[in-house]
Backbone and ligand atoms as CSV (ligand in chain L), in Angstrom:
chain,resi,resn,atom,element,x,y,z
A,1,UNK,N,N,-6.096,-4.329,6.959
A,1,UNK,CA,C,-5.321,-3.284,6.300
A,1,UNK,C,C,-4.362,-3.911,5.297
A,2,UNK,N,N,-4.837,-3.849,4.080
A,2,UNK,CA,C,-4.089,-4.110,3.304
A,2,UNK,C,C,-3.471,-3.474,1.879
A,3,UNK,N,N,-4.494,-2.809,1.688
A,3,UNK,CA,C,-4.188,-1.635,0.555
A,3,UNK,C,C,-2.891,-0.720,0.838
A,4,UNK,N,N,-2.357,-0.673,-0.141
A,4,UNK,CA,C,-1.327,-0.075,0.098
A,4,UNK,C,C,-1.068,2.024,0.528
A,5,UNK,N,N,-2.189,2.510,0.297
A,5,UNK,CA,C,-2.513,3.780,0.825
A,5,UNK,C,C,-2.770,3.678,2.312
A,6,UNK,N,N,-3.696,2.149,2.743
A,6,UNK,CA,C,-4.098,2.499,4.099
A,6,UNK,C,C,-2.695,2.097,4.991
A,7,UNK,N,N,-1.723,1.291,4.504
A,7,UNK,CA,C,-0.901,1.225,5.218
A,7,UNK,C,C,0.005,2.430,4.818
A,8,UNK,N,N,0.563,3.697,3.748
A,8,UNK,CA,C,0.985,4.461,3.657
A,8,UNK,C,C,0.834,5.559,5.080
A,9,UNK,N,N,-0.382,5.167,4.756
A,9,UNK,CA,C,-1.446,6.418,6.052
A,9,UNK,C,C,-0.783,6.128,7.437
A,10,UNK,N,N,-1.159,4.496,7.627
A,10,UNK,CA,C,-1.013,3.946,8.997
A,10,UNK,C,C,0.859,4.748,9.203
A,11,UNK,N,N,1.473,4.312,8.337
A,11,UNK,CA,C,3.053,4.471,8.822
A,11,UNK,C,C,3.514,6.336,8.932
A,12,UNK,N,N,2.745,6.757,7.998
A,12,UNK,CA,C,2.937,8.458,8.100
A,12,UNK,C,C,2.412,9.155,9.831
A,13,UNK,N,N,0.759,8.622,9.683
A,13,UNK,CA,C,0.300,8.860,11.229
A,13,UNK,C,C,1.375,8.774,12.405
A,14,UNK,N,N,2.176,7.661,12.105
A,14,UNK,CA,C,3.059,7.694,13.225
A,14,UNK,C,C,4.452,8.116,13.297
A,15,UNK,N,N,4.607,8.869,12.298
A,15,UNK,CA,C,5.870,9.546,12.244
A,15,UNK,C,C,6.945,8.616,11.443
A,16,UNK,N,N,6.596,7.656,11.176
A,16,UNK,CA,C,7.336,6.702,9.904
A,16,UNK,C,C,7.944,6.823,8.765
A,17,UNK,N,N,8.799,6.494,8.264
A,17,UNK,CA,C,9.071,7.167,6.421
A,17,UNK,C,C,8.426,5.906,6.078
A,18,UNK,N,N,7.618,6.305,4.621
A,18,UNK,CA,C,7.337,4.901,3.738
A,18,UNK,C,C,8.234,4.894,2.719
A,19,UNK,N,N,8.262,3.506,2.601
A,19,UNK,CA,C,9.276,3.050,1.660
A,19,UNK,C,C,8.691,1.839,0.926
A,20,UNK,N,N,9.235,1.635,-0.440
A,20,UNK,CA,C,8.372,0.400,-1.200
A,20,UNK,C,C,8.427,-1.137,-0.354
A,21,UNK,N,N,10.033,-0.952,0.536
A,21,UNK,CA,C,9.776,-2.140,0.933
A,21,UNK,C,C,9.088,-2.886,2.062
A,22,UNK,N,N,8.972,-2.014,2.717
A,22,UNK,CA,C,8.057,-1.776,3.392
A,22,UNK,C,C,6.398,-2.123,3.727
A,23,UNK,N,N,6.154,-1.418,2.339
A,23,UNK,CA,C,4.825,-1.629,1.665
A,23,UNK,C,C,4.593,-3.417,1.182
A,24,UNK,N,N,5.845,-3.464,0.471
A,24,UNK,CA,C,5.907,-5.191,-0.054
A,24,UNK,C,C,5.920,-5.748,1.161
A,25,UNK,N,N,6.550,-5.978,1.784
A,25,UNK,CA,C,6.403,-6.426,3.008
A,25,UNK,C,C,4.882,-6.961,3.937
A,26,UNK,N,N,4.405,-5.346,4.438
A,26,UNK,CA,C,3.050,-5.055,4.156
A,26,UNK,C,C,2.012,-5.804,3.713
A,27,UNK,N,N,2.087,-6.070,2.281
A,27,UNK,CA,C,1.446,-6.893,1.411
A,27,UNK,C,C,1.200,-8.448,1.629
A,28,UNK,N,N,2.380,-8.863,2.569
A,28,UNK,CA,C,2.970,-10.270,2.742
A,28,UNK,C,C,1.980,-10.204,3.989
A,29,UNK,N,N,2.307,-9.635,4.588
A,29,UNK,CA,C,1.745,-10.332,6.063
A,29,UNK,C,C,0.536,-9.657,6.720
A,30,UNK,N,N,0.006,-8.253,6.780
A,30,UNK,CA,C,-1.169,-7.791,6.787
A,30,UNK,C,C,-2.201,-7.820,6.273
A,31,UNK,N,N,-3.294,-8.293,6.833
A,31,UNK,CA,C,-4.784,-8.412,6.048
A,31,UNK,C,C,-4.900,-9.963,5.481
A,32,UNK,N,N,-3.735,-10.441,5.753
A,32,UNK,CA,C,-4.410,-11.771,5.823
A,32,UNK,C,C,-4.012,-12.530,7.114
A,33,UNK,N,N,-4.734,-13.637,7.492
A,33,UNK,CA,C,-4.000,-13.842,8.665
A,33,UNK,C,C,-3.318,-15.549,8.499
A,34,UNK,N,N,-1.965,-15.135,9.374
A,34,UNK,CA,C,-0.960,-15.918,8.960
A,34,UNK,C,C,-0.049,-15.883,10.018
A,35,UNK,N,N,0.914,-17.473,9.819
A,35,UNK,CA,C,1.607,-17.182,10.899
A,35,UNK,C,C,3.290,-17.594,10.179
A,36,UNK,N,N,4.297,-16.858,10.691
A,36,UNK,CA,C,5.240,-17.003,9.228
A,36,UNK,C,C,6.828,-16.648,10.222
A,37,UNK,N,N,7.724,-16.818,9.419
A,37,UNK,CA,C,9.004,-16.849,10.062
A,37,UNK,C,C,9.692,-15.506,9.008
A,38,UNK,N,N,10.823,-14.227,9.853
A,38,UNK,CA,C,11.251,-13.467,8.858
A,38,UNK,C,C,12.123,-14.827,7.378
A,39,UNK,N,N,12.456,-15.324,7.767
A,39,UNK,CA,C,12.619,-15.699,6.310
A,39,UNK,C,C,11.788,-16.080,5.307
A,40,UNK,N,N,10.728,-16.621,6.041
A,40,UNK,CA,C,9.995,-17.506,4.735
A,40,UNK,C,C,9.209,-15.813,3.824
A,41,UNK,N,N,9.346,-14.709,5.009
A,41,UNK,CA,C,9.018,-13.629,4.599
A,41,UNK,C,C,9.903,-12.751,3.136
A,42,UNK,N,N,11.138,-12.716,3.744
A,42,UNK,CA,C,12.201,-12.568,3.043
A,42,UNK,C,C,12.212,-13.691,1.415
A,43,UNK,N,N,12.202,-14.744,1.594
A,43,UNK,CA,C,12.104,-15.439,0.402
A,43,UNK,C,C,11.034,-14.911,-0.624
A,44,UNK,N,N,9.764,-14.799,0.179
A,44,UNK,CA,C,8.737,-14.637,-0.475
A,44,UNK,C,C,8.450,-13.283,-1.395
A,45,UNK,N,N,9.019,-11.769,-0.241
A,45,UNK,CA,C,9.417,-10.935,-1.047
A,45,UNK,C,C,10.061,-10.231,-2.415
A,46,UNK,N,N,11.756,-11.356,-1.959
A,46,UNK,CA,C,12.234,-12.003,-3.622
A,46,UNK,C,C,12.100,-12.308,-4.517
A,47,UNK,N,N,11.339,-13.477,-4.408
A,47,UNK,CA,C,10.647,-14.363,-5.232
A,47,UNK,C,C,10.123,-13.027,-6.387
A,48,UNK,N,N,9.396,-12.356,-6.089
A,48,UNK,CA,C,8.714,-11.544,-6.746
A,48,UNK,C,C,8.908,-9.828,-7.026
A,49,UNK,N,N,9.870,-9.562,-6.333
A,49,UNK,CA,C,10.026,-8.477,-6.107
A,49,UNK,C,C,11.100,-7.966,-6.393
A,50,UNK,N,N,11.779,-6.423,-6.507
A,50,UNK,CA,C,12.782,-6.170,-6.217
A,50,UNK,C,C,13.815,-6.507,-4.873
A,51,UNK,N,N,14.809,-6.493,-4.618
A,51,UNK,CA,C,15.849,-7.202,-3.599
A,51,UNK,C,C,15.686,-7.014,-2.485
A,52,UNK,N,N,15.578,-7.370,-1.078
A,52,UNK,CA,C,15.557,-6.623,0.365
A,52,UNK,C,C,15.893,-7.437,0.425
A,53,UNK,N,N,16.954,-7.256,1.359
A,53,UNK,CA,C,17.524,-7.826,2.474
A,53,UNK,C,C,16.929,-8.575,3.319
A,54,UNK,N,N,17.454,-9.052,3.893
A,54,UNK,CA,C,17.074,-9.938,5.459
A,54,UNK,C,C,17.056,-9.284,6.503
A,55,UNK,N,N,18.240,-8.099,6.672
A,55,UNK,CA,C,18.068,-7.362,7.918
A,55,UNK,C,C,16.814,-6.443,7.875
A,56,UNK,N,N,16.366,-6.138,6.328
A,56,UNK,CA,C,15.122,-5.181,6.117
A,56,UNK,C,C,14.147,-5.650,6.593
A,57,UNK,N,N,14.077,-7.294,6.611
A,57,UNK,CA,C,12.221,-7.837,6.411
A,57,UNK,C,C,12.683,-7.916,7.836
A,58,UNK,N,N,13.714,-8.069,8.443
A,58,UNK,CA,C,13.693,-8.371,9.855
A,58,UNK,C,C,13.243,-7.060,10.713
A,59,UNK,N,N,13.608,-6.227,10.275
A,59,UNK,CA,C,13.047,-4.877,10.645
A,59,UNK,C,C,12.174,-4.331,10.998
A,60,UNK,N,N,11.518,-4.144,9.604
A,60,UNK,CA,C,10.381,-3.712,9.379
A,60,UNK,C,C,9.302,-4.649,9.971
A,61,UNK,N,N,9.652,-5.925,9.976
A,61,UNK,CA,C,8.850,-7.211,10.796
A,61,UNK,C,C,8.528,-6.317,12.215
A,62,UNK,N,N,9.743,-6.275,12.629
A,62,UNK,CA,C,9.896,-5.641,14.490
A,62,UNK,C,C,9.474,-4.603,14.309
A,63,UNK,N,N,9.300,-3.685,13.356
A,63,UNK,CA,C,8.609,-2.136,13.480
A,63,UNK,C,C,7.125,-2.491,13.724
A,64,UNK,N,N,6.856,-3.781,12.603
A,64,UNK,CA,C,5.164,-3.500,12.602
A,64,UNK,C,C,4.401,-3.975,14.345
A,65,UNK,N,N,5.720,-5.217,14.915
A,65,UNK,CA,C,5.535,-5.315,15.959
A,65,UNK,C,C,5.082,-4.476,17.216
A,66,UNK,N,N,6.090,-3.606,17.105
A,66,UNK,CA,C,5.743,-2.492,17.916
A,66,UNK,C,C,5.339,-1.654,17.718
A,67,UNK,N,N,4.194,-1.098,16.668
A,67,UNK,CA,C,3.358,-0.761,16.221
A,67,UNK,C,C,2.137,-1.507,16.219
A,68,UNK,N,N,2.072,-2.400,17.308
A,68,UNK,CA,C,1.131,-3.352,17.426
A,68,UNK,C,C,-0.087,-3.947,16.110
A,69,UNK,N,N,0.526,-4.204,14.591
A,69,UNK,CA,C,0.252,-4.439,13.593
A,69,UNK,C,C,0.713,-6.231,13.310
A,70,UNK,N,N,1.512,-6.455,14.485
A,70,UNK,CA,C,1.793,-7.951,13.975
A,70,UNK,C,C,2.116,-8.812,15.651
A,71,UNK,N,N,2.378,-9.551,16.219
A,71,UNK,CA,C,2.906,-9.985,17.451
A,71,UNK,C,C,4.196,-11.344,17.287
A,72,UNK,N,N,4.815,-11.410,18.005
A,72,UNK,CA,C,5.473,-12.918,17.990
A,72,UNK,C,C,4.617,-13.922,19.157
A,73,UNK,N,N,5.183,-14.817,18.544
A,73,UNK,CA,C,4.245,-16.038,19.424
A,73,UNK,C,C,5.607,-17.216,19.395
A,74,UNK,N,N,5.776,-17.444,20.604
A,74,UNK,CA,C,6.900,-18.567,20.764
A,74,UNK,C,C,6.103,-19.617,21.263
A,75,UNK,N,N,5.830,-20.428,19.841
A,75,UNK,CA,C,5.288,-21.838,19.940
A,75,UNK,C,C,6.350,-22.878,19.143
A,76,UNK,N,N,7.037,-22.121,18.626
A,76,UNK,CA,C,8.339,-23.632,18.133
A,76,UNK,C,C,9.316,-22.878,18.773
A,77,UNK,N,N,10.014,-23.681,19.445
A,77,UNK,CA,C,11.644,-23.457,20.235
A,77,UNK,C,C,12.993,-23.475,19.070
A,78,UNK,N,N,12.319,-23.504,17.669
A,78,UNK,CA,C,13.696,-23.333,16.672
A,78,UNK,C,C,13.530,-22.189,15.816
A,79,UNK,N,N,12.239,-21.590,16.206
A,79,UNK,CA,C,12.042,-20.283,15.522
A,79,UNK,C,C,11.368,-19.624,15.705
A,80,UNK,N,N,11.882,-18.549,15.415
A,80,UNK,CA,C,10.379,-17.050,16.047
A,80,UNK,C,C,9.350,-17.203,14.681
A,81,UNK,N,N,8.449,-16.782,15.558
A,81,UNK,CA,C,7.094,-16.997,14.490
A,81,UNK,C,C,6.584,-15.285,14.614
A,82,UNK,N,N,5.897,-14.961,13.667
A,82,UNK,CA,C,5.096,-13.728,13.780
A,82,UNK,C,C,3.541,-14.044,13.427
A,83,UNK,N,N,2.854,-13.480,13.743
A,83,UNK,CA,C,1.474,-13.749,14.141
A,83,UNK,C,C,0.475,-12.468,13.674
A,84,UNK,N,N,-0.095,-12.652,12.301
A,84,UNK,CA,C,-1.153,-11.586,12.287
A,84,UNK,C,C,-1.840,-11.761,12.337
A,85,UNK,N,N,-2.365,-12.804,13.574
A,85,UNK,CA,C,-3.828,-11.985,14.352
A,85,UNK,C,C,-3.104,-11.646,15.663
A,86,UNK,N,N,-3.693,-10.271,15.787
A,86,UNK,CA,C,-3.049,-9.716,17.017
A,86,UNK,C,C,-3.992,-9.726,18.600
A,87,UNK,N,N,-5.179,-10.410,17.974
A,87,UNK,CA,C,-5.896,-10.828,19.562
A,87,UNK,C,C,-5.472,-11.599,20.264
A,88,UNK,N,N,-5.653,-12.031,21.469
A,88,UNK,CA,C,-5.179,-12.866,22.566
A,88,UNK,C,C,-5.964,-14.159,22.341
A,89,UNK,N,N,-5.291,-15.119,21.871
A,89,UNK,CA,C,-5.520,-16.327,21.524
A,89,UNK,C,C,-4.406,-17.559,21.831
A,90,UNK,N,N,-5.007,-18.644,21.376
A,90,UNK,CA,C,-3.997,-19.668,22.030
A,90,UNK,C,C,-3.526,-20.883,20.235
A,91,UNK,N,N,-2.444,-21.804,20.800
A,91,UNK,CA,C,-2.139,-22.235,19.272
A,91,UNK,C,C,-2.079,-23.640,19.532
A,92,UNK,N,N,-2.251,-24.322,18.430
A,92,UNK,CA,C,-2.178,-25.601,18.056
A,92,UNK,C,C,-0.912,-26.479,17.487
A,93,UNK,N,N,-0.234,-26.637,17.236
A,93,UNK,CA,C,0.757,-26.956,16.763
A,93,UNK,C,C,1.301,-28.470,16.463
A,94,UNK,N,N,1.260,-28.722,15.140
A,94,UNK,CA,C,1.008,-30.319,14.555
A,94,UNK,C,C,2.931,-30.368,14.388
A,95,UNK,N,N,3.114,-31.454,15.135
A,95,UNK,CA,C,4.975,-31.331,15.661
A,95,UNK,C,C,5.440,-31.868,14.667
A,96,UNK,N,N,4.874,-32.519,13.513
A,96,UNK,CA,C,5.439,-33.579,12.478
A,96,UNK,C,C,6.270,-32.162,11.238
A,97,UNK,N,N,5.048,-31.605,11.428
A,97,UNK,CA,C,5.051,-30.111,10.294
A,97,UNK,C,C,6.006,-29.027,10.457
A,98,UNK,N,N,5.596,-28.886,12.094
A,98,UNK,CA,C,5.389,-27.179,12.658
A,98,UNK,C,C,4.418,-26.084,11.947
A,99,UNK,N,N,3.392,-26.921,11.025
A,99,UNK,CA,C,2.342,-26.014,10.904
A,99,UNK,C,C,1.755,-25.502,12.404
A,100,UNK,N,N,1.071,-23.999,12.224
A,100,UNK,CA,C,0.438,-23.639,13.411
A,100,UNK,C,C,-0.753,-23.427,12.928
A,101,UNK,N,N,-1.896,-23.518,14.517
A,101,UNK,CA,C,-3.453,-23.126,13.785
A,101,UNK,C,C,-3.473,-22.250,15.344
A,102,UNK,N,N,-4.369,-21.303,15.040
A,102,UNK,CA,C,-5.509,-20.580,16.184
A,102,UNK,C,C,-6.175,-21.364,16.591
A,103,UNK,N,N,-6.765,-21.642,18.292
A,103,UNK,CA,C,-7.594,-21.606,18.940
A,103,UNK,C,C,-8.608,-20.948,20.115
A,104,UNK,N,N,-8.914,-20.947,20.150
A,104,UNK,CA,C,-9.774,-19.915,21.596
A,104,UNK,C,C,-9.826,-20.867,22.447
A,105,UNK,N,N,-9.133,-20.970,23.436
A,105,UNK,CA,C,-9.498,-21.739,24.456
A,105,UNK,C,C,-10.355,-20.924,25.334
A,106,UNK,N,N,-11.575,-21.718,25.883
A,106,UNK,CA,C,-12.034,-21.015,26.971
A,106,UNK,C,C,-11.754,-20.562,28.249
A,107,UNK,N,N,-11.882,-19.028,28.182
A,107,UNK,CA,C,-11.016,-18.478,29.790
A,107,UNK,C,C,-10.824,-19.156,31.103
A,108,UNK,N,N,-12.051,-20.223,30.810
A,108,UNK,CA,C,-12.188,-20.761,32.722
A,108,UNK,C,C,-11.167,-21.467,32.528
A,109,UNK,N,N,-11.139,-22.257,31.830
A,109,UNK,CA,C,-10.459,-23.671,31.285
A,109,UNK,C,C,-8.724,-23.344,31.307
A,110,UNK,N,N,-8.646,-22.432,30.852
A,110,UNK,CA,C,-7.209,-21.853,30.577
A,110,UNK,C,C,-6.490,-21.461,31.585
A,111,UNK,N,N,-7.692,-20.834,32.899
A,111,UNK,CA,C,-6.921,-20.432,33.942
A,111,UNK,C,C,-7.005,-21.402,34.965
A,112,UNK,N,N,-7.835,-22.237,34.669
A,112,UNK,CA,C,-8.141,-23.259,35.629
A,112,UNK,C,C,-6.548,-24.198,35.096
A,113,UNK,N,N,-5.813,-24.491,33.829
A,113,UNK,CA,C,-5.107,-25.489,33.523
A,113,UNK,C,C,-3.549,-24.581,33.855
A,114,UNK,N,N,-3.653,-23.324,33.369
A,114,UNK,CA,C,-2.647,-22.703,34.156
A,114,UNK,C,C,-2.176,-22.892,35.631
A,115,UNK,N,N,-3.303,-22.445,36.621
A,115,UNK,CA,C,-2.975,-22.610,37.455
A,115,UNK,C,C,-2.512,-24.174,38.151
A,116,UNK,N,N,-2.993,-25.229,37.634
A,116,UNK,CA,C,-2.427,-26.121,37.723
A,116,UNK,C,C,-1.107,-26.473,37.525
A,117,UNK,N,N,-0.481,-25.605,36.110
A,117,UNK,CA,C,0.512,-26.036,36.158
A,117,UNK,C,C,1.778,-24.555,36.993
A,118,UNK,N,N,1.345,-24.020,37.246
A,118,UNK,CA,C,1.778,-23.352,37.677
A,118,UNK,C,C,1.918,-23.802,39.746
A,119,UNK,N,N,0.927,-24.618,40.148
A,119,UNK,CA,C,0.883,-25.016,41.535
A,119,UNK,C,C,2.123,-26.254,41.428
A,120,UNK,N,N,2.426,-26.415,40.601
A,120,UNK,CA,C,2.953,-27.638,40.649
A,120,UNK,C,C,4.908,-27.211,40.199
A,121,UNK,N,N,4.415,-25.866,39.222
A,121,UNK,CA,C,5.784,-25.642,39.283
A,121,UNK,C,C,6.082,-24.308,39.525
A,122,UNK,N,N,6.109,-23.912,40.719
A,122,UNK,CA,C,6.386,-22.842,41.091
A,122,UNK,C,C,7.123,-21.574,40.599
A,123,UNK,N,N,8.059,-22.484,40.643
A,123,UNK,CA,C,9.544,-21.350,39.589
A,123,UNK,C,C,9.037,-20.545,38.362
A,124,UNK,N,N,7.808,-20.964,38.160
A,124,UNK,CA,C,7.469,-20.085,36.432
A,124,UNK,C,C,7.049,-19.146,37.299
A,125,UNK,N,N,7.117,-18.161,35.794
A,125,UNK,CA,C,6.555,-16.852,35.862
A,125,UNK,C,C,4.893,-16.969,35.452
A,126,UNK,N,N,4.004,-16.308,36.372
A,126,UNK,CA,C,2.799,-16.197,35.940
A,126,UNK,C,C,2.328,-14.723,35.234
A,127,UNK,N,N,1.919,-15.030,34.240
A,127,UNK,CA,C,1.861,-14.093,33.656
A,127,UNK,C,C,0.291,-13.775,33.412
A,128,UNK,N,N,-0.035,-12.893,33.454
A,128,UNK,CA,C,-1.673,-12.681,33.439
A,128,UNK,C,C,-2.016,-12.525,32.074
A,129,UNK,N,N,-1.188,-12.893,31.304
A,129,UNK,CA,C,-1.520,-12.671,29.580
A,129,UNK,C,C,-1.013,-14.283,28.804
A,130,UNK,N,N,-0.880,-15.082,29.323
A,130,UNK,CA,C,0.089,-16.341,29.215
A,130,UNK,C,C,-1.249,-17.060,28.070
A,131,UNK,N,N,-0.173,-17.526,27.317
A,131,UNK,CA,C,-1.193,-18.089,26.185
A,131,UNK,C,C,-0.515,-19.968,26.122
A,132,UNK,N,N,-1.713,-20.929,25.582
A,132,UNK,CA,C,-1.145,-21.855,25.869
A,132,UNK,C,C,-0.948,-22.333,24.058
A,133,UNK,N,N,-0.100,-23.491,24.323
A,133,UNK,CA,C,0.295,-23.556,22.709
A,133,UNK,C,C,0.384,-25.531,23.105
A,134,UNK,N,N,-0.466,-26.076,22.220
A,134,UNK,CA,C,-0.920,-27.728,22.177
A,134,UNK,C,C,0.107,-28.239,21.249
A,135,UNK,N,N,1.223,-29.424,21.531
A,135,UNK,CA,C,1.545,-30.012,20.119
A,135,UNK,C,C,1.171,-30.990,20.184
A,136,UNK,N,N,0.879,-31.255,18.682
A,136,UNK,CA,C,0.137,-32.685,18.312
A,136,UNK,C,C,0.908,-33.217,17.363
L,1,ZN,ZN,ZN,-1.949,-17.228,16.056
């Protein structure tokens, strides 16, 4: 979804106001897939656009969230990341960078390495949706 009518549509369907910034926004992070921080969002908007704020892209970020159009993924501990692919997947993470990549780990494998670490440390929370994140 990236055209700017189909996301008009998407935000009206749900009782939403559209707004241009919104839409710019939109443009940034839907329909392609990417993994990005509200600022580098916010900059990028600027760069090219008329003015929004920070509290806007932060917003509208968390709207599309819970509108299940975008997810967060806490794979760096110095920043929230947002994530448009919204399937259940796992991440890669090169520590020199903090670039991130997608992987599919395989289910056996994942629950088989979970539960390992989970036998060993009790105190976590197991979560039946728990995604794992590699740094390299
Ligand atoms: Zn991802």
């Amino acid at each position: 979804m990236k055209k700017p009518a189909d996301i008009a549509k998407f935000l009206k369907d749900r009782g939403l106001r559209v707004s241009l910034q919104k839409l710019e926004i939109a443009r940034h992070v839907l329909g392609v897939h990417r993994h990005f921080t509200a600022e580098e969002i916010f900059k990028e908007v600027n760069a090219e656009f008329t003015r929004v704020s920070r509290a806007t892209v932060f917003n509208v970020l968390n709207l599309f969230v819970e509108h299940g159009l975008l997810k967060t993924v806490r794979a760096r501990s110095d920043v929230l990341l947002y994530d448009s692919n919204t399937e259940e997947h796992d991440h890669v993470v090169i520590a020199e960078t903090g670039k991130i990549f997608d992987v599919q780990l395989p289910e056996k494998e994942k629950q088989s390495l979970l539960k390992s670490v989970w036998a060993k440390n009790p105190h976590l929370p197991k979560r039946a949706t728990a995604s794992v994140v590699v740094h390299v």
